[in-house]
C-alpha positions in Angstrom: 101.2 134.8 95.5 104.2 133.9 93.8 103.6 131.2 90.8 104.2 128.1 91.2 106.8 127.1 88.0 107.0 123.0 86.9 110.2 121.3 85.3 110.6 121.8 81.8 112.8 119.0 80.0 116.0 120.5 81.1 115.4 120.5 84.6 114.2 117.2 84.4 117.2 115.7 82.8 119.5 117.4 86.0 117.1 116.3 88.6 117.1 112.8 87.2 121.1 113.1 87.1 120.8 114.0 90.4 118.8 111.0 91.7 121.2 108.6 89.2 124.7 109.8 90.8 123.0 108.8 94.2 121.1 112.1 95.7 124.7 113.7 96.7 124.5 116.7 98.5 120.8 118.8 99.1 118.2 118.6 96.6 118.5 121.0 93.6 115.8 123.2 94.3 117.1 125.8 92.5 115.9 124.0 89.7 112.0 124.8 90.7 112.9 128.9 90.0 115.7 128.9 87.1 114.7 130.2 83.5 116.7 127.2 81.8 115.2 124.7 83.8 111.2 125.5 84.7 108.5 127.0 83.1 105.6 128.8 83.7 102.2 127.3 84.7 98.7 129.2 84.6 98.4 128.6 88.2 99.2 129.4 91.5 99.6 127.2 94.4 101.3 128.0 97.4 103.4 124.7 98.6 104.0 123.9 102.3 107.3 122.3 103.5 106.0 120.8 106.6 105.9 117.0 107.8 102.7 114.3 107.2 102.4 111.6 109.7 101.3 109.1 107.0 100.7 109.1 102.7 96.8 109.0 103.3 97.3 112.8 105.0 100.1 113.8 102.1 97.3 112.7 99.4 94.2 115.1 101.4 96.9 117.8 101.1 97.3 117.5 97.9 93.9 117.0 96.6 93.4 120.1 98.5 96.4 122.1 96.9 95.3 120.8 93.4 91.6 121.1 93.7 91.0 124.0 90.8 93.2 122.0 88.2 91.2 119.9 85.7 92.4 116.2 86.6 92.8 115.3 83.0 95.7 118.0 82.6 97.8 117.3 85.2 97.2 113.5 85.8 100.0 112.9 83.4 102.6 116.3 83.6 105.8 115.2 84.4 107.3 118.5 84.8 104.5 119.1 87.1 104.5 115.9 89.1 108.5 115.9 88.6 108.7 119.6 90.5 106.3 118.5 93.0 108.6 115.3 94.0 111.6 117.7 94.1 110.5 120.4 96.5 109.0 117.4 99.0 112.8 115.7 98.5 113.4 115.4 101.8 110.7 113.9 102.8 110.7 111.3 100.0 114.2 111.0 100.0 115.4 112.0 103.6 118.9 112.3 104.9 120.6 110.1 106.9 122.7 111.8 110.5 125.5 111.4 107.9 123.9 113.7 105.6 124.2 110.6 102.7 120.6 109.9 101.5 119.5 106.5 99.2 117.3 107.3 96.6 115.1 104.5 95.0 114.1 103.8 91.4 113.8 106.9 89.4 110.2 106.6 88.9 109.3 107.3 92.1 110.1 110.9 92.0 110.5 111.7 88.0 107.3 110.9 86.8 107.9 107.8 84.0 106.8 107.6 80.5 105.7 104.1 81.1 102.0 103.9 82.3 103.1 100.9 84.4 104.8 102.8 86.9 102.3 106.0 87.1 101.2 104.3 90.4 104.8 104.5 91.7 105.3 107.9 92.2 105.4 109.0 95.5 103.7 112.5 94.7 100.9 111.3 91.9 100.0 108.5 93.6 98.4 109.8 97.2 96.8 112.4 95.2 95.4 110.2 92.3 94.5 107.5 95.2 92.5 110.3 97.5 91.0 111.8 94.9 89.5 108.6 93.5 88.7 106.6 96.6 88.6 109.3 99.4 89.1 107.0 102.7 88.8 103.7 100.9 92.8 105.0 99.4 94.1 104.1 103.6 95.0 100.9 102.8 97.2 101.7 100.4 98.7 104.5 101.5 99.2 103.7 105.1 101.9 101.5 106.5 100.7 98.2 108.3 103.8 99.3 110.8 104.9 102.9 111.6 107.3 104.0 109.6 110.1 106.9 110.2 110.1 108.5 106.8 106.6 107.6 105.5 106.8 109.5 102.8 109.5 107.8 101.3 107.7 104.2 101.8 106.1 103.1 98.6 104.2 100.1 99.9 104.1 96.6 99.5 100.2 96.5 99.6 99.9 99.6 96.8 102.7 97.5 94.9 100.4 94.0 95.0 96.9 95.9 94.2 98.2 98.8 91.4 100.1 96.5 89.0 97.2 96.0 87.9 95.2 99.8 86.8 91.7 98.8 86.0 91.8 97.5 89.8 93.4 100.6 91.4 91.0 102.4 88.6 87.8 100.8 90.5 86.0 102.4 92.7 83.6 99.3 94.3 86.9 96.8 94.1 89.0 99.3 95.8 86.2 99.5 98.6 86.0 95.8 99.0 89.5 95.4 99.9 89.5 98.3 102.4 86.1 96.5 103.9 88.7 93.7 104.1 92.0 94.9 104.9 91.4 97.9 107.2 91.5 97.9 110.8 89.7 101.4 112.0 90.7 100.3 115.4 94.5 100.7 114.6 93.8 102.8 111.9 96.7 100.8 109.5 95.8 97.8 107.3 95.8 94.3 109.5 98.4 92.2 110.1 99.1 89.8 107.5 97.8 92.1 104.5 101.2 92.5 103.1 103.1 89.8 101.6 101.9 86.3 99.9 100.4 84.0 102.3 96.4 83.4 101.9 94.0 85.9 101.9 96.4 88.8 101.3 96.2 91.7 99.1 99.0 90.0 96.7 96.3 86.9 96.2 93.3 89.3 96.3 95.0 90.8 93.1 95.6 87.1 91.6 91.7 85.7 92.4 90.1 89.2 90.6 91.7 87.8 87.8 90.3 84.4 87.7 87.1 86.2 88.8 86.8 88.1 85.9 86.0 85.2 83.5 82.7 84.9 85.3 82.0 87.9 86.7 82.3 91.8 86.7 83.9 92.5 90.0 84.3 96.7 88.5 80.2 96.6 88.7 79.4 95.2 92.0 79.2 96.6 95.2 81.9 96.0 97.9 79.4 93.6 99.7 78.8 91.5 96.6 82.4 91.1 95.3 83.3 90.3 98.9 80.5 87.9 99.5 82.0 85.4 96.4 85.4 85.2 97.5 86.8 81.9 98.4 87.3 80.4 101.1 90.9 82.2 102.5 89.2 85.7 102.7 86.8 84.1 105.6 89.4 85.8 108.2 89.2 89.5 106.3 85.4 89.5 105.7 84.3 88.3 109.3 82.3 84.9 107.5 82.8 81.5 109.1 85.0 79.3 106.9 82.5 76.5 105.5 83.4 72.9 106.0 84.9 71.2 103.0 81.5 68.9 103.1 79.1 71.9 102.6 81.6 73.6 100.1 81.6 70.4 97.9 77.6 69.9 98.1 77.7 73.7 97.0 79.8 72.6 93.5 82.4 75.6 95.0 84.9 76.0 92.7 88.4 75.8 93.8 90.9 79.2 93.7 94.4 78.4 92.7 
């Protein structure tokens, strides 16, 4: 099996001129094989080039390719993660009929320096998410509608929830919101996940933080942290919404 070979800095700096002039032309693959611009890794993986009906499915095959590598070495190897994003390309980054592509920010497929995009990237994040939360990661990798290109989608619901990584980081809050926000019977997150209005995954992120003055969401069990959310989750966690009367007798506290 021939070894797989990451980005070095040199090949990094071209693949991220590539992206910044606009993705002209097919991806620079040859950049994945050339001295100058790869190195060598101690292991072997053997990449397919084949499509994935959703990013839920793209994270199980990576998780699988990457099993035998110790997480804490590659969680944060740019030329690794950087190579990775560059051979999937055109799936991340597919062509239009006109043969023009778009690419989005350059942290999606360069891996950034910045811990605060880590989440972004469309290659570390499926893996990181399936690894950590098996099938509790669908909500966040799975589009509420189907998308052509879902590869290339980074999500609005992954974009509300991982801003913040000690939530994307917990295993029980990560749970609660699939409980929530996870229709089996479609198999994509429910309609009216995504976006701002009451009860959605944007607000979910906003009451965790009031939450955490009182409580320690990371240390309860889905049932628990779901059980003392207020009142606009009643339509994600199947409880009937409590009168205003009983909520008042109750001292309830309000959620801004």
């Amino acid at each position: 099996m021939e070894k797989f070979r990451k980005l070095n800095d040199e090949g990094i700096s071209r693949f991220r001129e590539y992206i910044m002039s606009g993705a002209n032309g097919a991806p620079p693959v040859e950049l994945l094989t050339m001295i100058d611009t790869s190195a060598a890794t101690p292991f072997s993986i053997s990449l397919g080039t084949g499509a994935f009906k959703d990013r839920f499915e793209f994270g199980i095959y990576l998780r699988t390719l990457l099993k035998d590598l110790p997480a804490t070495e590659i969680a944060y190897d740019q030329g690794l993660w950087s190579a990775l994003a560059l051979h999937w390309f055109h799936l991340l980054c597919p062509a239009k009929a006109s043969g023009e592509r778009k690419p989005s920010k350059e942290y999606h497929y360069v891996l950034s320096d910045d811990y605060r995009h880590y989440y972004r990237h469309l290659v570390r994040s499926p893996w990181q998410l399936v690894r950590d939360h098996g099938e509790n990661a669908r909500f966040l990798l799975i589009s509420p509608r189907e998308q052509a290109h879902p590869l290339s989608v980074h999500g609005e619901i992954l974009e509300q929830v991982g801003g913040r990584q000690q939530v994307l980081a917990s295993k029980s809050i990560i749970a609660a919101a699939h409980r929530m926000y996870f229709d089996p019977k479609t198999g994509r997150p429910r309609t009216g996940v995504a976006g701002s209005s009451r009860g959605s995954a944007r607000r979910f992120g906003m009451v965790l933080r009031q939450l955490d003055l009182t409580y320690d969401p990371d240390s309860m069990l889905d049932g628990a942290l779901v059980g003392i959310l207020p009142g606009e989750f009643d339509r994600w966690k199947g409880l009937p919404k409590p009168s205003k009367m009983v909520a008042a007798q109750a001292g309830a506290p309000a959620m801004a």
